[in-house]
Biopython code that builds the backbone (N, CA, C, O; Angstrom):
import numpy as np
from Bio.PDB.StructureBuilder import StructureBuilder

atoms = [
    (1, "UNK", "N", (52.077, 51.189, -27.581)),
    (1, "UNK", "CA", (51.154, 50.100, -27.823)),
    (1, "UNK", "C", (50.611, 50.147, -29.240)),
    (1, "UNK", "O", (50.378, 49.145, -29.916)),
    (2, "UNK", "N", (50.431, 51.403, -29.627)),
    (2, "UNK", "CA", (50.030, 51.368, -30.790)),
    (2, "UNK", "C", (50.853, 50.882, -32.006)),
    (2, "UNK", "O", (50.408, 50.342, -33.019)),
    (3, "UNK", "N", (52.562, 51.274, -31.618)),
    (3, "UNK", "CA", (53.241, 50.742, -32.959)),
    (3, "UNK", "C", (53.449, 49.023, -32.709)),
    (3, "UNK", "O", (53.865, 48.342, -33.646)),
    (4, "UNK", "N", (53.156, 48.450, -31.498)),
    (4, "UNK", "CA", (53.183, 47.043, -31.728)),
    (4, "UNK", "C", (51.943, 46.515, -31.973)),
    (4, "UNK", "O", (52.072, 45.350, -32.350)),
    (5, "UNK", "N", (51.043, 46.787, -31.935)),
    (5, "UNK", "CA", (49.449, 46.662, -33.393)),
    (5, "UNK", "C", (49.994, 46.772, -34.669)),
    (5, "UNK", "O", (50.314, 45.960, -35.537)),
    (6, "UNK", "N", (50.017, 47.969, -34.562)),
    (6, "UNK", "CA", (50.777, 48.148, -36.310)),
    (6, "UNK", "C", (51.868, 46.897, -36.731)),
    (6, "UNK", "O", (52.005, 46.259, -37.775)),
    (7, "UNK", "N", (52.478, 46.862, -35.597)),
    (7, "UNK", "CA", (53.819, 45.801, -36.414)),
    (7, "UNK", "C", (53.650, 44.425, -36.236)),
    (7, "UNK", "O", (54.420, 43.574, -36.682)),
    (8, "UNK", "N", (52.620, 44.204, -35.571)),
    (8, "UNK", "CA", (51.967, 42.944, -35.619)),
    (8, "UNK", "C", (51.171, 42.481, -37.019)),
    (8, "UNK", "O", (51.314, 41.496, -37.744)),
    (9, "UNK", "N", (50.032, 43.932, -37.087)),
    (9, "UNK", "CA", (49.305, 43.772, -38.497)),
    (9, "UNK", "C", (50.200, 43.955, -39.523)),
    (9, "UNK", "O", (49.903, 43.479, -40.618)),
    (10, "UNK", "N", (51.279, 44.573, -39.385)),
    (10, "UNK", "CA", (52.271, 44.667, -40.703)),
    (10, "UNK", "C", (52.816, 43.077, -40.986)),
    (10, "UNK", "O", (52.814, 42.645, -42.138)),
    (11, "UNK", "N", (53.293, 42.222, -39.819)),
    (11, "UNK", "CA", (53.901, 41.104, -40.268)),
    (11, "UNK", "C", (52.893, 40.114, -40.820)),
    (11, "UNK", "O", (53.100, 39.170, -41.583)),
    (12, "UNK", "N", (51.660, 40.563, -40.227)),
    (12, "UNK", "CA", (50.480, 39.598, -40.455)),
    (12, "UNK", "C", (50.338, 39.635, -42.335)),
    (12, "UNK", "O", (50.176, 38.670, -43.083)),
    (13, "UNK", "N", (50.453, 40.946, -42.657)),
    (13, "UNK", "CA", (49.962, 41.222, -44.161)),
    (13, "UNK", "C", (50.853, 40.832, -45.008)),
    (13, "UNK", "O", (50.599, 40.025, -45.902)),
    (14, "UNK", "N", (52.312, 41.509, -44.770)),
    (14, "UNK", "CA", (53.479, 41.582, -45.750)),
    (14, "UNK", "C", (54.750, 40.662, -45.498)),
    (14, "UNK", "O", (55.660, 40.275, -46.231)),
    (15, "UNK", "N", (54.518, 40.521, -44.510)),
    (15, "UNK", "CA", (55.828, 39.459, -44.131)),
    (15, "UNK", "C", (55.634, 37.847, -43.410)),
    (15, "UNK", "O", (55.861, 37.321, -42.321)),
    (16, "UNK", "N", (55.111, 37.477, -44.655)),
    (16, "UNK", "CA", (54.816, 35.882, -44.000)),
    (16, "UNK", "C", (55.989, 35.212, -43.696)),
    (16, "UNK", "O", (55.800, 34.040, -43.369)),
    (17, "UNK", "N", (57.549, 35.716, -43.701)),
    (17, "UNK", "CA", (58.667, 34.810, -43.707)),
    (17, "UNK", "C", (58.700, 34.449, -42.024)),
    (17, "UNK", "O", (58.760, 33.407, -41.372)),
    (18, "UNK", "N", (58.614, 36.089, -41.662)),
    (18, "UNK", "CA", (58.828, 36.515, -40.039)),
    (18, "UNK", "C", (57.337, 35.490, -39.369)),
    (18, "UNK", "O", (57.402, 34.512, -38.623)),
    (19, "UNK", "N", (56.185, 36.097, -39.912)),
    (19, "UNK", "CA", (55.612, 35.190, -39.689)),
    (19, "UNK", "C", (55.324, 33.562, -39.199)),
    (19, "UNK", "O", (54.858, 33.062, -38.175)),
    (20, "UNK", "N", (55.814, 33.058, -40.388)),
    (20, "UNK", "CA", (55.875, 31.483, -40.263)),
    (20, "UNK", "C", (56.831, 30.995, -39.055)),
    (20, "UNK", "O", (56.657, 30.036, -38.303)),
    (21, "UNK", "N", (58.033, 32.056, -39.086)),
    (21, "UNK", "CA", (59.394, 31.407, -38.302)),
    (21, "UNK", "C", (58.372, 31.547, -36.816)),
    (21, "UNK", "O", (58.148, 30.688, -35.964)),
    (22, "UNK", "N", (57.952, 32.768, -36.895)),
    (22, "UNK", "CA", (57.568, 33.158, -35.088)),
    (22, "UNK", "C", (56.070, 31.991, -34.877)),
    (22, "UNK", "O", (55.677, 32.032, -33.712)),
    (23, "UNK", "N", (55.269, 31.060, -35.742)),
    (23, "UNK", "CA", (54.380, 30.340, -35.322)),
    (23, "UNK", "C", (55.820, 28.892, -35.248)),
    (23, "UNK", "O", (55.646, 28.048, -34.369)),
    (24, "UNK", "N", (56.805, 28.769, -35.956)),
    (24, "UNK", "CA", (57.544, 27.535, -35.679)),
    (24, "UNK", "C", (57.809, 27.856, -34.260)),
    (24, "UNK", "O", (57.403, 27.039, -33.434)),
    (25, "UNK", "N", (58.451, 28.959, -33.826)),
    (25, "UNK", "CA", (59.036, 28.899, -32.699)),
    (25, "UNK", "C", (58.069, 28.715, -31.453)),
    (25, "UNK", "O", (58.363, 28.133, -30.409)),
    (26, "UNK", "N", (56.866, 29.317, -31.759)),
    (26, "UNK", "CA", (55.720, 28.370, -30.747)),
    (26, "UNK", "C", (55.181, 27.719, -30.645)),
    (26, "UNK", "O", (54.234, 27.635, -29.863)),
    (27, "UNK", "N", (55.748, 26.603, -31.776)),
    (27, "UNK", "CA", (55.362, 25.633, -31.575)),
    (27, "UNK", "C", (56.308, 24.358, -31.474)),
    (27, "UNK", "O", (56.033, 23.182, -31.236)),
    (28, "UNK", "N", (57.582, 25.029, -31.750)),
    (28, "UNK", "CA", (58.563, 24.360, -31.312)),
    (28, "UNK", "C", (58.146, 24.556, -29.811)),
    (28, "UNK", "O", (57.388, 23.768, -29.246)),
    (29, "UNK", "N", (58.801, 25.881, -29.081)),
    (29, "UNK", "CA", (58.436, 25.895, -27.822)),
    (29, "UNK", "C", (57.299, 25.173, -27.131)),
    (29, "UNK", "O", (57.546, 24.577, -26.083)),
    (30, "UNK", "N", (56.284, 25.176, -27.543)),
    (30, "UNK", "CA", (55.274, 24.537, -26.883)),
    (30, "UNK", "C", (55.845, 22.783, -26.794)),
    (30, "UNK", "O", (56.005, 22.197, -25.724)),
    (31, "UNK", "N", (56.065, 22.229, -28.015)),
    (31, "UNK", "CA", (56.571, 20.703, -27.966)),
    (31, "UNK", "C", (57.697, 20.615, -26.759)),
    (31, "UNK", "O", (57.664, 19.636, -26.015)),
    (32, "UNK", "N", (58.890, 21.845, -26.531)),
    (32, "UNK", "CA", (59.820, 21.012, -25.588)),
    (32, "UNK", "C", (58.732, 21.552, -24.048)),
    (32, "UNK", "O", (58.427, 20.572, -23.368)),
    (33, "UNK", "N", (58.315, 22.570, -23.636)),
    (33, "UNK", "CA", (57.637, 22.364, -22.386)),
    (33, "UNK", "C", (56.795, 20.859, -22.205)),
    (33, "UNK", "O", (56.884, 20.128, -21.219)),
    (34, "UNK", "N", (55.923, 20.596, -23.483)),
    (34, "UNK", "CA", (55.102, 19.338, -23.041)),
    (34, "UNK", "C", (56.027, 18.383, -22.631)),
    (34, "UNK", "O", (55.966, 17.808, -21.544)),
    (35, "UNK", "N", (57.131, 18.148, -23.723)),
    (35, "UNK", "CA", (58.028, 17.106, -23.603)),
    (35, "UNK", "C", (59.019, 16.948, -22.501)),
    (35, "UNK", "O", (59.532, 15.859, -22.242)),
    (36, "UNK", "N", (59.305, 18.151, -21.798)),
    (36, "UNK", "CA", (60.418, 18.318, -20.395)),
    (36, "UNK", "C", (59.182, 17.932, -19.657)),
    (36, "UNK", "O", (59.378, 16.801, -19.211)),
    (37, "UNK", "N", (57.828, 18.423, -19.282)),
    (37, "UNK", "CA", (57.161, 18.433, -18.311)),
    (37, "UNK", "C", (56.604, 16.790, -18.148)),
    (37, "UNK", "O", (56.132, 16.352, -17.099)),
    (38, "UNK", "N", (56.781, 15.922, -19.525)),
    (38, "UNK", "CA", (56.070, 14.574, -19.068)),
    (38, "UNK", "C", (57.260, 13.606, -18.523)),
    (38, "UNK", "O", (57.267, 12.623, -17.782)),
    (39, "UNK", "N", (58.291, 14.351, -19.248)),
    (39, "UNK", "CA", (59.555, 13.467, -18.665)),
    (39, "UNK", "C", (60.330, 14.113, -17.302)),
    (39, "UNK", "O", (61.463, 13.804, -16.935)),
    (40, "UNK", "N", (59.586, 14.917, -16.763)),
    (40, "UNK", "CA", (60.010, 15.335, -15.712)),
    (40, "UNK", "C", (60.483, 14.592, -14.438)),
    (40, "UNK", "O", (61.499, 14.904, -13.818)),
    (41, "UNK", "N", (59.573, 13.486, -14.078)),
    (41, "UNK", "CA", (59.867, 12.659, -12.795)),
    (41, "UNK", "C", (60.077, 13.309, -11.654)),
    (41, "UNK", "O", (61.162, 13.724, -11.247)),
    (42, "UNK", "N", (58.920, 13.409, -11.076)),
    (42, "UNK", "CA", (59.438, 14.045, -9.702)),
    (42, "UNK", "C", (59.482, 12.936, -8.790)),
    (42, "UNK", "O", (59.910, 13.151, -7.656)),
    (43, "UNK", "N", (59.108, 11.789, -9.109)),
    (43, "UNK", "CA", (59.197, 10.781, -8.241)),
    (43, "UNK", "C", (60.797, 9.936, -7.817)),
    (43, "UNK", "O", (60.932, 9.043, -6.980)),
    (44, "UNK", "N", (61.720, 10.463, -8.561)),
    (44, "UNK", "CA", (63.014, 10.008, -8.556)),
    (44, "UNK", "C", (63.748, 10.778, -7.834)),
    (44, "UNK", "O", (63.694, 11.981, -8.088)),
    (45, "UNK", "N", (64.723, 10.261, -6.630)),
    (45, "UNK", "CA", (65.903, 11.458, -6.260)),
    (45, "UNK", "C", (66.535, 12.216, -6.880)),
    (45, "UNK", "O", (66.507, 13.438, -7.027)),
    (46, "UNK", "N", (67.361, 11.114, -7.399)),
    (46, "UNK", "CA", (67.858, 11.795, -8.516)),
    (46, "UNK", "C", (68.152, 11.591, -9.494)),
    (46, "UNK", "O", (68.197, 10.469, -9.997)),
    (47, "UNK", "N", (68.553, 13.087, -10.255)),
    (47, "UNK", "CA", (68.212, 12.811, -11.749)),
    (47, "UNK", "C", (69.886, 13.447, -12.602)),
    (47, "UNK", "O", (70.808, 14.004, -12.005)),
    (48, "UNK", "N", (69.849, 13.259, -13.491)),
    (48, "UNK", "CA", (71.317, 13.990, -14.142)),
    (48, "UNK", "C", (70.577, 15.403, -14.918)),
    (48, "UNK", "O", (69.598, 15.574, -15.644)),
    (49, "UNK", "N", (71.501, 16.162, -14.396)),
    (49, "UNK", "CA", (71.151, 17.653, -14.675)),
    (49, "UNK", "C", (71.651, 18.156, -15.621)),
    (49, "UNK", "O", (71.145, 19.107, -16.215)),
    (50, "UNK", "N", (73.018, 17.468, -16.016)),
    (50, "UNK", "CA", (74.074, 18.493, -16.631)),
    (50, "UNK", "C", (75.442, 17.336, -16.905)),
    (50, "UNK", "O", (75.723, 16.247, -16.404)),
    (51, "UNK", "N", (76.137, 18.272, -18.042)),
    (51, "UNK", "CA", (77.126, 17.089, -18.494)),
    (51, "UNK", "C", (78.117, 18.377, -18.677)),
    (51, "UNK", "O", (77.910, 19.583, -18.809)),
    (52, "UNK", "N", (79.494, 17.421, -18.612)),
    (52, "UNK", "CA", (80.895, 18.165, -18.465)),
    (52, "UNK", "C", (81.794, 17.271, -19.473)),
    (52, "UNK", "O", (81.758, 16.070, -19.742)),
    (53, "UNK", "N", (82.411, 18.068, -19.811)),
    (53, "UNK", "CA", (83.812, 16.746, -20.355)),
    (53, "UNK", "C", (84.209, 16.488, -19.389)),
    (53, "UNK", "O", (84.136, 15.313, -19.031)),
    (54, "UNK", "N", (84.717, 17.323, -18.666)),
    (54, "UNK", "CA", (85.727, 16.736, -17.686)),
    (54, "UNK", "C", (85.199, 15.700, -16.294)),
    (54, "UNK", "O", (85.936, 14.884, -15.739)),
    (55, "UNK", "N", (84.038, 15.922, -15.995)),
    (55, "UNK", "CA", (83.612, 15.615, -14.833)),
    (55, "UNK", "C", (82.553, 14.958, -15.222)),
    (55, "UNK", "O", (81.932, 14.550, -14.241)),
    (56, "UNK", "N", (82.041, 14.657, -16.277)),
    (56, "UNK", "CA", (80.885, 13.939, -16.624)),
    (56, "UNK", "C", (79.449, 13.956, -16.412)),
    (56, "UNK", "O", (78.960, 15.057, -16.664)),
    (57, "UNK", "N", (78.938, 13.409, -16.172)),
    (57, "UNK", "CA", (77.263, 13.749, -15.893)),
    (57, "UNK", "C", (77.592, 14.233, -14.714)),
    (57, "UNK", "O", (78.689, 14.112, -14.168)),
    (58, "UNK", "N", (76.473, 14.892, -14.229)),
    (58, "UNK", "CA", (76.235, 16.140, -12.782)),
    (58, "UNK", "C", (74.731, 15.420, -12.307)),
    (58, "UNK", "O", (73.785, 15.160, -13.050)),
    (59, "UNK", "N", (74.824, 15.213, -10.982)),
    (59, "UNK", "CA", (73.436, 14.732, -10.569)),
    (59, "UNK", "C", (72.915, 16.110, -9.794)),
    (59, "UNK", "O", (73.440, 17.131, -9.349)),
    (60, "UNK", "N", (71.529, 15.528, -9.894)),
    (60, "UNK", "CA", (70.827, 16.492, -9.106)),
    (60, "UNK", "C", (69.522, 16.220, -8.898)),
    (60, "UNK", "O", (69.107, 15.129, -9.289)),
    (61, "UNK", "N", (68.586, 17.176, -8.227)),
    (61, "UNK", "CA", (67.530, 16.923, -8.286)),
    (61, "UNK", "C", (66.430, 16.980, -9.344)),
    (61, "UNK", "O", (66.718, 17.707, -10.296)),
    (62, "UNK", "N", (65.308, 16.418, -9.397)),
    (62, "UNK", "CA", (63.890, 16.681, -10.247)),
    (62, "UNK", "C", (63.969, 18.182, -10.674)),
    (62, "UNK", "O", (64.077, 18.674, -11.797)),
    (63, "UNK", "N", (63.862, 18.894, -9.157)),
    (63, "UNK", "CA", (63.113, 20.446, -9.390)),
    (63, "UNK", "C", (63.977, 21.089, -10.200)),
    (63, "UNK", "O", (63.499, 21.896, -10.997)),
    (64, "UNK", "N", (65.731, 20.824, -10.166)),
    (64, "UNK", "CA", (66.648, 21.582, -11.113)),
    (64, "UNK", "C", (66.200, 21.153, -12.639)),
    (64, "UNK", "O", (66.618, 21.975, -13.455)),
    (65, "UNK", "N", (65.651, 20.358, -13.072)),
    (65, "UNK", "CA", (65.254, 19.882, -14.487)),
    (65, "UNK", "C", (63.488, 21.111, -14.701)),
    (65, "UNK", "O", (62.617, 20.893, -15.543)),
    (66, "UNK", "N", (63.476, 21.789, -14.104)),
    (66, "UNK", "CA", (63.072, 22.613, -14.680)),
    (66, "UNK", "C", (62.962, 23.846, -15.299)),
    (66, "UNK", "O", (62.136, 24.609, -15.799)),
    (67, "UNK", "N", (63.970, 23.740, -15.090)),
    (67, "UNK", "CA", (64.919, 24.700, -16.483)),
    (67, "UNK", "C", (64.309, 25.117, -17.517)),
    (67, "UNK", "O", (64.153, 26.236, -18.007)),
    (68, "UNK", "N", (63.819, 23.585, -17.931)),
    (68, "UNK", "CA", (63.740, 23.274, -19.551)),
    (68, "UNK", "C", (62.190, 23.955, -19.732)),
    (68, "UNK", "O", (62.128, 24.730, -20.687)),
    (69, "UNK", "N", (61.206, 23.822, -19.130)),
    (69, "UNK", "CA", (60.067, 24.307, -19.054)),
    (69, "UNK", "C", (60.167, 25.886, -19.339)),
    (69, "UNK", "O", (59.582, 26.567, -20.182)),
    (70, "UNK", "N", (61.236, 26.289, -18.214)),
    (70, "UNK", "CA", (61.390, 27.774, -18.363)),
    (70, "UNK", "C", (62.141, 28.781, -19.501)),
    (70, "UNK", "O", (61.952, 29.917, -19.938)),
    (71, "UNK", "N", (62.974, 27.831, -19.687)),
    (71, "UNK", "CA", (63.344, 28.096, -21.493)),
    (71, "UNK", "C", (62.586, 27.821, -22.286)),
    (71, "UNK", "O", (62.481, 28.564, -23.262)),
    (72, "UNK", "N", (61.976, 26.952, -22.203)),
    (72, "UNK", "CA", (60.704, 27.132, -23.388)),
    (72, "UNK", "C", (60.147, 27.851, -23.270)),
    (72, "UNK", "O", (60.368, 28.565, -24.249)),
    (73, "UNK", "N", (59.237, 28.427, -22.518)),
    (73, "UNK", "CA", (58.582, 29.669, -21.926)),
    (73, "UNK", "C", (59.253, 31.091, -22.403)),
    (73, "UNK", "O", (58.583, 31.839, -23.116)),
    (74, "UNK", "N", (60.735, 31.498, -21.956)),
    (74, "UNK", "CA", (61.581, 32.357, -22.816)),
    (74, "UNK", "C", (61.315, 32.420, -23.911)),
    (74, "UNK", "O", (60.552, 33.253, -24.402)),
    (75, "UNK", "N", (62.036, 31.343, -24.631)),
    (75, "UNK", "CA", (62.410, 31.072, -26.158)),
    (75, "UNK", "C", (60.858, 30.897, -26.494)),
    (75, "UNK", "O", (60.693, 29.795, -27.017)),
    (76, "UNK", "N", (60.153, 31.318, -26.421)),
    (76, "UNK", "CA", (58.266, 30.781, -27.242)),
    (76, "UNK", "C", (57.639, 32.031, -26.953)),
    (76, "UNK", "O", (57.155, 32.630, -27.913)),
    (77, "UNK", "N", (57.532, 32.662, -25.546)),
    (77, "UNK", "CA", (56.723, 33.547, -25.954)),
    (77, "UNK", "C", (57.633, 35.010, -25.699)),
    (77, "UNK", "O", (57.413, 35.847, -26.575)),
    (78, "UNK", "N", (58.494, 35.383, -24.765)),
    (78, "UNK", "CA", (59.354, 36.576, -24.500)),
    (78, "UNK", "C", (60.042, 36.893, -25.745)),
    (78, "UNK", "O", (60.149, 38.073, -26.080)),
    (79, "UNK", "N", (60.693, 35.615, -26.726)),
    (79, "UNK", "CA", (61.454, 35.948, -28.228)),
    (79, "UNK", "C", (60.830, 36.257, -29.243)),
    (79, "UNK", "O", (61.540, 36.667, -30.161)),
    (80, "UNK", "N", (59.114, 36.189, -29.540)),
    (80, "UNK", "CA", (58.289, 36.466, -30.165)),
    (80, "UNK", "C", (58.217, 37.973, -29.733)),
    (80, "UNK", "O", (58.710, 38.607, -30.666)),
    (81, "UNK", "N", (57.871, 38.729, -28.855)),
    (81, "UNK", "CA", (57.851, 39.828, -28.059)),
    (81, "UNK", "C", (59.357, 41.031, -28.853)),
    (81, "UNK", "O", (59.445, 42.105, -29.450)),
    (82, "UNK", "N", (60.297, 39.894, -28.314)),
    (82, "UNK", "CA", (61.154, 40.618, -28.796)),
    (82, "UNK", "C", (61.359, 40.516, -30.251)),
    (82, "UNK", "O", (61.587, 41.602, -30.782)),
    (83, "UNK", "N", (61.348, 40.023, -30.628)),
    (83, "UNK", "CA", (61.219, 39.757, -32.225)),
    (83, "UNK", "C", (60.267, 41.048, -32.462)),
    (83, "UNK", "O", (60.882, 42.098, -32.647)),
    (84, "UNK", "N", (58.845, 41.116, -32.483)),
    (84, "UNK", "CA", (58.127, 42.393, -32.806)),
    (84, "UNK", "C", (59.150, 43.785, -32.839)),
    (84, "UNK", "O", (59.335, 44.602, -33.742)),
    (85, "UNK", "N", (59.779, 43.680, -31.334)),
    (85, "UNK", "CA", (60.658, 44.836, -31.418)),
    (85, "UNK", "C", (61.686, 45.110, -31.970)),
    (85, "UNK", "O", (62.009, 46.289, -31.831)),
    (86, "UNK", "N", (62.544, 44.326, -32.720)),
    (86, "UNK", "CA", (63.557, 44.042, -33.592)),
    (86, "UNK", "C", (62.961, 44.552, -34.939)),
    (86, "UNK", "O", (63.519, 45.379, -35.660)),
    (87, "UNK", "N", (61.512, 43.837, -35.241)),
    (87, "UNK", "CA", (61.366, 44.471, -36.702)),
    (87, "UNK", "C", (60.911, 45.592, -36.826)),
    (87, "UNK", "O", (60.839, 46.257, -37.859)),
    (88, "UNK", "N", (60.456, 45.967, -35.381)),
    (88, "UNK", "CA", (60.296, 47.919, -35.618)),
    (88, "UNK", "C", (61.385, 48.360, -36.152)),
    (88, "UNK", "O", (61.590, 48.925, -37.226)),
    (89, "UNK", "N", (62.325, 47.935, -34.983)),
    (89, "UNK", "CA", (63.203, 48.689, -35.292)),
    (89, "UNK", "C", (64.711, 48.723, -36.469)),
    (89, "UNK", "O", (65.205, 49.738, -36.959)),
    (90, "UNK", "N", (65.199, 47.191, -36.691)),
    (90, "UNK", "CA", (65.545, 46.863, -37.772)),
    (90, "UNK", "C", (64.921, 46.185, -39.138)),
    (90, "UNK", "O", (65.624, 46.241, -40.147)),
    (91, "UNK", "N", (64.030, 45.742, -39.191)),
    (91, "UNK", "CA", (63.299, 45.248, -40.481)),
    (91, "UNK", "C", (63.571, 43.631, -40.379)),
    (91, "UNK", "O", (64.285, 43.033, -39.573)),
    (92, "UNK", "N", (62.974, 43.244, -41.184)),
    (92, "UNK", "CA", (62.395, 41.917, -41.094)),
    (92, "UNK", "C", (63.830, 41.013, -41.564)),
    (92, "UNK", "O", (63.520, 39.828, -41.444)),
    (93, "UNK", "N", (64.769, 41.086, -41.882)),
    (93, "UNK", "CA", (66.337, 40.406, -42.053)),
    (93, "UNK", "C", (66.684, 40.228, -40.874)),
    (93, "UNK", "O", (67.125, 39.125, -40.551)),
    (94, "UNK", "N", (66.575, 41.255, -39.945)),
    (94, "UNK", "CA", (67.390, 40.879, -38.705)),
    (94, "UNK", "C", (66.553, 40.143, -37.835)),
    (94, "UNK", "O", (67.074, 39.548, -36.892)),
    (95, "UNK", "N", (65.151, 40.088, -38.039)),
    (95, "UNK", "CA", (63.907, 39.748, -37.090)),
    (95, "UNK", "C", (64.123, 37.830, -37.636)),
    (95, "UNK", "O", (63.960, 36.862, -36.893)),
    (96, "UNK", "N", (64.362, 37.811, -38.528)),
    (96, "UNK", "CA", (64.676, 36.581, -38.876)),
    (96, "UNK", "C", (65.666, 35.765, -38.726)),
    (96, "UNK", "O", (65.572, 34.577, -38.419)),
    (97, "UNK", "N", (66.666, 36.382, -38.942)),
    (97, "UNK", "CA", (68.199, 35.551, -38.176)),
    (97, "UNK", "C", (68.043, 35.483, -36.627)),
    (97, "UNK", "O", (68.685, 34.547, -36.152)),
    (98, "UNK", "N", (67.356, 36.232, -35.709)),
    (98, "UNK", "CA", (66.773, 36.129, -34.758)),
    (98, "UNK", "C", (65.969, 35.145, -34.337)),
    (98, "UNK", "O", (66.161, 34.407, -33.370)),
    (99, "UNK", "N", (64.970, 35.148, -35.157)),
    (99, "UNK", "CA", (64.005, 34.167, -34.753)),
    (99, "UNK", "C", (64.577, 32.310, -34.761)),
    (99, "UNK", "O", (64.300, 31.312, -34.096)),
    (100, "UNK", "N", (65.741, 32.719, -36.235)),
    (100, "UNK", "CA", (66.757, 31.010, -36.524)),
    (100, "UNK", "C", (67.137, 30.912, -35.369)),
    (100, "UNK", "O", (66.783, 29.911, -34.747)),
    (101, "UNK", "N", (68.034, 31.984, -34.667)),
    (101, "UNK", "CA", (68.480, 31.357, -33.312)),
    (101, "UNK", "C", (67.740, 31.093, -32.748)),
    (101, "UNK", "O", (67.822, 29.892, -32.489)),
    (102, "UNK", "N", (66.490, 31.790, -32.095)),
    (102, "UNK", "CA", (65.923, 31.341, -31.379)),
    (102, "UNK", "C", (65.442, 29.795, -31.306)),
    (102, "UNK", "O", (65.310, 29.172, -30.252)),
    (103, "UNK", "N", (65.244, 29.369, -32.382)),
    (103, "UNK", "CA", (64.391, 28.109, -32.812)),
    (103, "UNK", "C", (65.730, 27.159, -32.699)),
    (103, "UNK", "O", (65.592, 26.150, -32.007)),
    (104, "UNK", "N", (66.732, 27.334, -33.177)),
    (104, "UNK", "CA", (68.022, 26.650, -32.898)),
    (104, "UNK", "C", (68.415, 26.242, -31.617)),
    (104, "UNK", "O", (69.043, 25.213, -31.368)),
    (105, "UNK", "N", (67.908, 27.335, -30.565)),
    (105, "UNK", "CA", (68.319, 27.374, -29.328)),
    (105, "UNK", "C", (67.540, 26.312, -29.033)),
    (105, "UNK", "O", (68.008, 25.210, -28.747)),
    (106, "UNK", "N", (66.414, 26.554, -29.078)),
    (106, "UNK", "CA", (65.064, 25.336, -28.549)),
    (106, "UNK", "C", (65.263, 24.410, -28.881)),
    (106, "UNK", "O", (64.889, 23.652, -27.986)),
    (107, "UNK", "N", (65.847, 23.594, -30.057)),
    (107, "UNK", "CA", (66.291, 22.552, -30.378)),
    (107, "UNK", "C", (67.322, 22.285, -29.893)),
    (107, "UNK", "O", (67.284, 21.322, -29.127)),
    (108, "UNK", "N", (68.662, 22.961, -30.086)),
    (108, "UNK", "CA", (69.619, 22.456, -28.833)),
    (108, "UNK", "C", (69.190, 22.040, -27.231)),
    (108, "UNK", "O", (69.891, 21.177, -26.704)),
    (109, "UNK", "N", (68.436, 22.429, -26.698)),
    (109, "UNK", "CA", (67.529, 22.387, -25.452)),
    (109, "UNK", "C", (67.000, 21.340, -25.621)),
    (109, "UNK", "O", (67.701, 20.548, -24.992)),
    (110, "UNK", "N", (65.858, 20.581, -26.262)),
    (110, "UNK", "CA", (65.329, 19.273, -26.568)),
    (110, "UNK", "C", (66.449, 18.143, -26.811)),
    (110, "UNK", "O", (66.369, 16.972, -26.440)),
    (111, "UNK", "N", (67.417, 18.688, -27.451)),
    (111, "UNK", "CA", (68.400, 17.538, -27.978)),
    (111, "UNK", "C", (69.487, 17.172, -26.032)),
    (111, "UNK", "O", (69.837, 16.173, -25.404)),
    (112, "UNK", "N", (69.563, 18.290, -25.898)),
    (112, "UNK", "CA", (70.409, 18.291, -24.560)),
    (112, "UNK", "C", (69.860, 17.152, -23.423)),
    (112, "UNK", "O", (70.444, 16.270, -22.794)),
    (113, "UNK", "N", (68.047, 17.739, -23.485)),
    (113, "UNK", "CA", (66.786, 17.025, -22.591)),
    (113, "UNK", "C", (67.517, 15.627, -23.042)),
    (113, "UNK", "O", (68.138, 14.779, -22.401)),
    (114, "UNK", "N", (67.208, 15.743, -24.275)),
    (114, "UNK", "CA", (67.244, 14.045, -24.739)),
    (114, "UNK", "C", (68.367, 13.292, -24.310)),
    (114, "UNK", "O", (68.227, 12.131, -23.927)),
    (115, "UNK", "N", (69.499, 13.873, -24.343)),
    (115, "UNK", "CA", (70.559, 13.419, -23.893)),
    (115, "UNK", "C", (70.839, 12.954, -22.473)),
    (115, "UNK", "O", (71.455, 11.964, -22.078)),
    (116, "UNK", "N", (70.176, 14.005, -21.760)),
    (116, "UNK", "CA", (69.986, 13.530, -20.020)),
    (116, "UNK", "C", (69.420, 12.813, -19.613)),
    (116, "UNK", "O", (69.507, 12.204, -18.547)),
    (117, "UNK", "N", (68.530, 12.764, -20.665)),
    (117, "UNK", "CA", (67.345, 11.443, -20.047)),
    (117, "UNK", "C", (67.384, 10.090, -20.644)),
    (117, "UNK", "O", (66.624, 9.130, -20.526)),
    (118, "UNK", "N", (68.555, 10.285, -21.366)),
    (118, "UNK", "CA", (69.159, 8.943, -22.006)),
    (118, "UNK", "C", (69.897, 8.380, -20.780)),
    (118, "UNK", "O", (70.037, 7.168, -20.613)),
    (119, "UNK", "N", (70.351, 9.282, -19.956)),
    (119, "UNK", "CA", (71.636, 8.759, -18.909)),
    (119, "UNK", "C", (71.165, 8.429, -17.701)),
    (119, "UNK", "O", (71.864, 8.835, -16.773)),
    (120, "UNK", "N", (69.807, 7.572, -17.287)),
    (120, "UNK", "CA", (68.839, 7.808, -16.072)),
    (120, "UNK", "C", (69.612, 6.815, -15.466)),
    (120, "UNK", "O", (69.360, 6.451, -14.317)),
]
sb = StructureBuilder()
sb.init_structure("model")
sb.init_model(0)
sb.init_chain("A")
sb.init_seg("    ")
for serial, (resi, resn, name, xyz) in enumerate(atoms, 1):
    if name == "N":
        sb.init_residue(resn, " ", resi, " ")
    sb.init_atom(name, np.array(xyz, "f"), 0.0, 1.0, " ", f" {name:<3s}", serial, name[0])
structure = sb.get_structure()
């Protein structure tokens, strides 16, 4: 517990890069939970879950579209977590190509949302 204080106050002081990326990514994260959770619809049977080349949109229910909530949740606060532990242990280069995916991921996720809920 003590070296994740330390490596918290370390990124806080010396490494605003790691920094900045890990407040984008929660706040990326935070935007797709609000945004899956208002477009959620539980009032509809059904909804399209998922897309294929081959087989095309996938129906399903409301409750399977919450996914997206729960990846945000992952990707926002568990990748921040892990991120701390990455720059213990490798330094702030790798904590950062880390954090790009992460934030990449979340955006692929919003763009995907967007896409499904284009197909109602």
């Amino acid at each position: 517990m003590d070296t994740f204080k330390a490596d918290i106050t370390k990124i806080y002081q010396t490494e605003r890069g790691v920094l900045l990326l890990m407040i984008l990514n929660i706040l990326a994260s935070i935007f797709l939970i609000v945004f899956s959770l208002i477009n959620l619809n539980p009032s509809s049977a059904v909804v399209k879950i998922g897309y294929g080349d081959i087989g095309g949109y996938r129906d399903g229910s409301w409750f399977d579209m919450l996914t997206f909530p729960i990846l945000a949740f992952i990707f926002g606060i568990l990748h921040n977590l892990i991120a701390i532990r990455i720059f213990h242990k490798r330094g702030s280069g790798m904590t950062k190509f880390f954090l790009l995916a992460t934030t990449l991921l979340i955006v692929g996720a919003f763009l995907v949302l967007i896409r499904l809920l284009g197909e109602r």
